[in-house]
C-alpha positions as CSV (number, residue, x, y, z in Angstrom):
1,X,115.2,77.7,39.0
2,X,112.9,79.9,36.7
3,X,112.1,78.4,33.1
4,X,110.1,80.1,30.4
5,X,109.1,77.3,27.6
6,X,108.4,78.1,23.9
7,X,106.4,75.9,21.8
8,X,104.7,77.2,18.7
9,X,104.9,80.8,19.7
10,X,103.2,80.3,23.5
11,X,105.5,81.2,25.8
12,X,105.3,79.3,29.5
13,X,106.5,79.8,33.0
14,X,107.7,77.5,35.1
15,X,109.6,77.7,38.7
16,X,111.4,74.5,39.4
17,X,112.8,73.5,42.6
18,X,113.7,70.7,44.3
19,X,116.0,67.4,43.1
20,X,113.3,64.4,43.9
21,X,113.5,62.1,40.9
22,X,109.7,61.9,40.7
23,X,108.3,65.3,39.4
24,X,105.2,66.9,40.7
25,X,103.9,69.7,39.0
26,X,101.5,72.2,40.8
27,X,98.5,74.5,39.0
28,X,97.0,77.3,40.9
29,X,93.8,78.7,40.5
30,X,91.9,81.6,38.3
31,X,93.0,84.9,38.9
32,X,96.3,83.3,40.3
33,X,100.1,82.2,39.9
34,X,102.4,79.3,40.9
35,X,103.7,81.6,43.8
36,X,100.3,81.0,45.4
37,X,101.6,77.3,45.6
38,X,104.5,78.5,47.5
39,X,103.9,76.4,50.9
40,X,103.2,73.6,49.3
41,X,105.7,73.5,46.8
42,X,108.4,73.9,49.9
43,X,106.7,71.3,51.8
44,X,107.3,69.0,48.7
45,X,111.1,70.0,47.3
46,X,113.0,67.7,49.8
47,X,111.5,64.9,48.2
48,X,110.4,66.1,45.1
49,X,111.4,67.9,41.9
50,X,108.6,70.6,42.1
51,X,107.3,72.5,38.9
52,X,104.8,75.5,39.6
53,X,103.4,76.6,36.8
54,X,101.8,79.5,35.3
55,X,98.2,78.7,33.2
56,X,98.0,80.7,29.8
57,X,96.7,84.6,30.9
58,X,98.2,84.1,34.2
59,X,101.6,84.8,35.9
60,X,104.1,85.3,33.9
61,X,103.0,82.7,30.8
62,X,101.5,83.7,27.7
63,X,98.6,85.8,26.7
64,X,96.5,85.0,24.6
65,X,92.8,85.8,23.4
66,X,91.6,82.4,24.0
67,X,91.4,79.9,26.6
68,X,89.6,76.7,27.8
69,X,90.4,73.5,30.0
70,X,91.5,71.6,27.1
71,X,94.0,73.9,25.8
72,X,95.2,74.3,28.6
73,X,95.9,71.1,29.3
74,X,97.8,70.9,25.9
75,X,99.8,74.1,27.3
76,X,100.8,71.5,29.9
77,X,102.1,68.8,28.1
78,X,104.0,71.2,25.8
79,X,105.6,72.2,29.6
80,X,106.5,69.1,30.3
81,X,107.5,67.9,27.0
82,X,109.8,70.3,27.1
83,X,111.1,69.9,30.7
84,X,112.0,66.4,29.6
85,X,108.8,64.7,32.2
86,X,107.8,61.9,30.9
87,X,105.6,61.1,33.9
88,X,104.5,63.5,37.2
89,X,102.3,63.6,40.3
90,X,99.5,66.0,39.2
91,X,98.0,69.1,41.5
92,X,95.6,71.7,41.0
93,X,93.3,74.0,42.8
94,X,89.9,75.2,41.5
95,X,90.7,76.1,37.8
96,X,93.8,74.5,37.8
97,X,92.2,71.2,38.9
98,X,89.6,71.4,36.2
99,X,93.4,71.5,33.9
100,X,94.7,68.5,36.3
101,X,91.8,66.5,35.7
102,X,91.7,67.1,32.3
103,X,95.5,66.4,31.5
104,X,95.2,63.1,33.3
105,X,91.9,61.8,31.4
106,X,93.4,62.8,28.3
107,X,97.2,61.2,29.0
108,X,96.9,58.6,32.0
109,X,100.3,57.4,31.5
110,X,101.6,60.7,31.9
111,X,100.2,61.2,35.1
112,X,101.3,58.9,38.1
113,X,99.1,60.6,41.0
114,X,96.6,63.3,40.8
115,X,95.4,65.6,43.7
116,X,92.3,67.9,43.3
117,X,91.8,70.7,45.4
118,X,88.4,72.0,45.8
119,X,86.5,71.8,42.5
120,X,84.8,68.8,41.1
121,X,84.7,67.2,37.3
122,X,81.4,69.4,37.1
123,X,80.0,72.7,35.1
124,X,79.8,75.6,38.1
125,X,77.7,78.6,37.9
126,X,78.9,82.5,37.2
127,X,79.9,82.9,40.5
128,X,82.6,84.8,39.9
129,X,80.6,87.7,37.6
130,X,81.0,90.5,40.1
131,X,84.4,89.8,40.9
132,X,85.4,90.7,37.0
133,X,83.4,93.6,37.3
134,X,84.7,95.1,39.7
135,X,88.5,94.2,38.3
136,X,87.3,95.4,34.6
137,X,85.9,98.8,36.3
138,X,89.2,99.5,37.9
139,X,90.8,102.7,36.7
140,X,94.4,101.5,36.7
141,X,94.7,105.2,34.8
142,X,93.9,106.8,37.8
143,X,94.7,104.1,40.6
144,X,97.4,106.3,43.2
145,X,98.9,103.3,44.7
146,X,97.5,99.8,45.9
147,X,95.5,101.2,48.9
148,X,93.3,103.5,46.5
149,X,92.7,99.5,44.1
150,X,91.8,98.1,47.3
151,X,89.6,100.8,48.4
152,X,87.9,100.8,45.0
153,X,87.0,97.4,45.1
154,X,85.9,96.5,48.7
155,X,82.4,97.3,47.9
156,X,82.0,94.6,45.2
157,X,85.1,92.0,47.2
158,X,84.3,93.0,50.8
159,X,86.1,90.0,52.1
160,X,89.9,91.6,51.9
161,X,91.7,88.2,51.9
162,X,90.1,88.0,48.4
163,X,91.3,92.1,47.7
164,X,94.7,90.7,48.5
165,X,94.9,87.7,46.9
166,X,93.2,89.1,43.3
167,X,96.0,92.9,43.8
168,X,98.6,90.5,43.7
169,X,98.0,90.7,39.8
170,X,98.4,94.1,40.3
171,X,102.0,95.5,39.0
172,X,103.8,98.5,38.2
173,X,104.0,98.8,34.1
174,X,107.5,100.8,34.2
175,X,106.0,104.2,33.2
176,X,105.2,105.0,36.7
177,X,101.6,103.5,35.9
178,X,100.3,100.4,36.7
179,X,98.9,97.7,34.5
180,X,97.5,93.4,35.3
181,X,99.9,90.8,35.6
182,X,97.1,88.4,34.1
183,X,95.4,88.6,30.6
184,X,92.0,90.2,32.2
185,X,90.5,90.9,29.1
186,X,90.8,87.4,27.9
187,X,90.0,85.6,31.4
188,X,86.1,87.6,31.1
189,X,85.7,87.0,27.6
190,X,86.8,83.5,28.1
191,X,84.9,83.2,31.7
192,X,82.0,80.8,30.1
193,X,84.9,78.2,28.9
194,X,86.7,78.0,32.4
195,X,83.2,76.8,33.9
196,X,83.0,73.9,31.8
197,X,83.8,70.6,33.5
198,X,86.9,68.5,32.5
199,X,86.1,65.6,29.4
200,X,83.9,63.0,31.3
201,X,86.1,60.0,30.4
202,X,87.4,58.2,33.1
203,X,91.0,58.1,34.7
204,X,91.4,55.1,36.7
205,X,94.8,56.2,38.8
206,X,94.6,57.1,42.6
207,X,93.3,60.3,43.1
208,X,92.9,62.5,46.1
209,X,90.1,65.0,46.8
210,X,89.8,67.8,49.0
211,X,87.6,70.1,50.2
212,X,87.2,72.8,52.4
213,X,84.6,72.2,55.2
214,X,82.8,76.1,54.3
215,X,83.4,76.0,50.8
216,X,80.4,75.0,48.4
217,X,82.8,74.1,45.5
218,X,82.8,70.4,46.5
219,X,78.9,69.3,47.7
220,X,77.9,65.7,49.0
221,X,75.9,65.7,45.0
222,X,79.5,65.9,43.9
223,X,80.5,62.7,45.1
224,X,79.1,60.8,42.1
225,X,80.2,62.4,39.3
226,X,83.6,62.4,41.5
227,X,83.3,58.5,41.9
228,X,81.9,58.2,38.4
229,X,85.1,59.3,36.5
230,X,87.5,58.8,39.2
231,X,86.9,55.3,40.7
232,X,90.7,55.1,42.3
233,X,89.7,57.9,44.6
234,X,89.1,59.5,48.5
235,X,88.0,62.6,49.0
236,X,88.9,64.6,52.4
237,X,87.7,67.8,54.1
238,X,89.3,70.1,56.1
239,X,86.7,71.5,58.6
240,X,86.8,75.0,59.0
241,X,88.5,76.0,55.6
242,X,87.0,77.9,52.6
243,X,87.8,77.8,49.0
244,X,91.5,78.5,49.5
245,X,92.0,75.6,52.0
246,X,95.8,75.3,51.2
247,X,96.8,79.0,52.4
248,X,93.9,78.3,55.4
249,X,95.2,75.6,56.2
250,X,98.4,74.9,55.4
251,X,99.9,72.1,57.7
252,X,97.1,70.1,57.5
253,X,96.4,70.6,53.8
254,X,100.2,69.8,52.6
255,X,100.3,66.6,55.6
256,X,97.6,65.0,53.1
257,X,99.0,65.9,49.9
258,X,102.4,64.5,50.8
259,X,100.8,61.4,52.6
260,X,98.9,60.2,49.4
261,X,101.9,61.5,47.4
262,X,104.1,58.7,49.3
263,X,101.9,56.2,49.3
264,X,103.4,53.2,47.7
C-alpha cells in the first residue's frame, strides 16, 4: 500500500505493508529512499505494520528549499498523525537516525522503541563535499544513458556500490531526458543543517545501536554522548560491515533489529 500525506501544502510518501498491530516506521539515509529499507521492511511485515518513508527532498515526498533534523522530524509526526499512529517503533539509518532521534527526544510517548543505525547524537564533519560535487557537476543535459552518469562520476565515487546506490536517484523526466529523483539543489544548500546532531535532551526508552565494524560513523568517543542522552541503551557492531551495514549485512542486521523489536 502506497500513501502520499498532505499537511499544510507538504506532500509525503509512505509505503505501508504489513498488518502487525504495533507500527514501526523506517527512515533511510541522505541521498536515499524507503526502498533502500526494502529487506528490512520484509523481514518485519509478518509481525508488523511497516511504514517506509520518504524524508522531505527525497523519494517521492516533497521538495522543498529548506531542510533540517527538526523539521524533519515535524514532517514525521504530520505522517503519522495522519496515518492514524499514535505510537511506533522508531528506525533510522545515518540521516534518518539523526530524524529518529530527534522525533523521539522531542515526543517520547510517541515512540515505543527506537533503533539507530550507524550515526550517533553528534555534529559530523563535510564528509560528504565531493560526493555533491560530483552529483551537482553531472550533465543530466548530456548524460546518454546510466552507464555514461556512472562513468562520469567514478573518478570523484570510485567505490561503485556507492555510484549505484546514489544513480538510483537517477530517473527518466518523460521528455526522453533525465532529471534527480531527490531535491539536489536543496540537499547541498541545506548540507551544513543535516550535520547538526539531534536536540541533546534526553530520551529515556530502550534504544538500540548499531554500527558497522569499518565504518567510522560510530567511534568508541561516541559512546558517551550515546550513553549521555540515551541511558536505556546497547549498542552492537557488525564486524566486517561499512556504513550501509543493513544491505551488507542483511541477516544479521535485521536478526538484531527484530530481537530488540520483540523484546518484552
Amino acid at each position: 500500500m502506497r500513501s502520499e500525506l498532505r499537511d499544510g501544502g507538504l506532500q509525503m510518501h509512505a509505503d505501508i505493508s504489513g498488518s502487525g498491530e504495533t507500527a514501526v516506521v523506517l527512515l533511510h539515509g541522505l541521498f536515499g529512499s524507503g526502498s533502500n529499507l526494502m529487506s528490512l521492511g520484509r523481514y518485519l511485515e509478518p509481525a508488523y505494520k511497516v511504514v517506509r518513508m520518504d524524508l522531505r527532498n527525497h523519494g517521492k515526498s516533497a521538495h522543498r528549499d529548506t531542510m533540517d533534523i527538526p523539521q524533519m522530524a515535524e514532517d514525521l509526526r504530520v505522517t503519522l498523525d495522519a496515518l492514524e499512529i499514535d505510537q511506533c517503533c522508531l528506525f533510522g539509518h545515518s540521516l534518518g537516525g539523526k530524524v529518529a532521534m530527534q522525533f523521539a527526544i522531542r515526543h517520547p510517548q510517541r515512540c515505543s522503541k527506537l533503533v539507530v543505525a550507524d550515526i550517533a547524537p553528534v555534529r559530523y564533519g563535510r564528509g560528504h563535499d565531493a560526493i555533491i560535487e560530483a552529483l551537482l557537476a553531472l550533465d543530466l543535459r548530456s548524460l546518454r544513458n546510466r552507464e555514461h552518469a556512472d562513468e562520469q562520476l567514478r573518478e570523484a565515487v570510485p567505490e561503485i556500490a556507492v555510484r549505484q546506490f546514489l544513480l538510483k536517484n537517477l530517473a527518466r523526466d518523460g521528455q526522453g531526458g533525465w532529471m534527480w529523483r531527490m531535491n539536489l539543489a536543496a540537499i547541498a544548500d541545506c548540507y551544513d543543517n543535516l550535520r547538526d546532531a539531534p536536540d541533546s535532551d534526553v530520551y529515556s526508552g530502550p534504544t538500540l545501536f548499531i554500527r558497522g565494524g569499518a565504518s567510522r560513523y560510530i567511534v568508541d568517543e561516541n559512546r558517551v554522548p550515546i550513553m549521555k542522552q540515551f541511558p536505556d541503551c546497547r549498542l552492537e557492531t557488525i564486524e566486517d560491515a561499512g556504513h550501509w551495514l543493513h544491505a551488507e549485512k542483511p541477516q544479521q542486521f535485521n536478526g538484531l533489529v527484530g530481537e530488540f523489536l520483540a523484546q518484552a
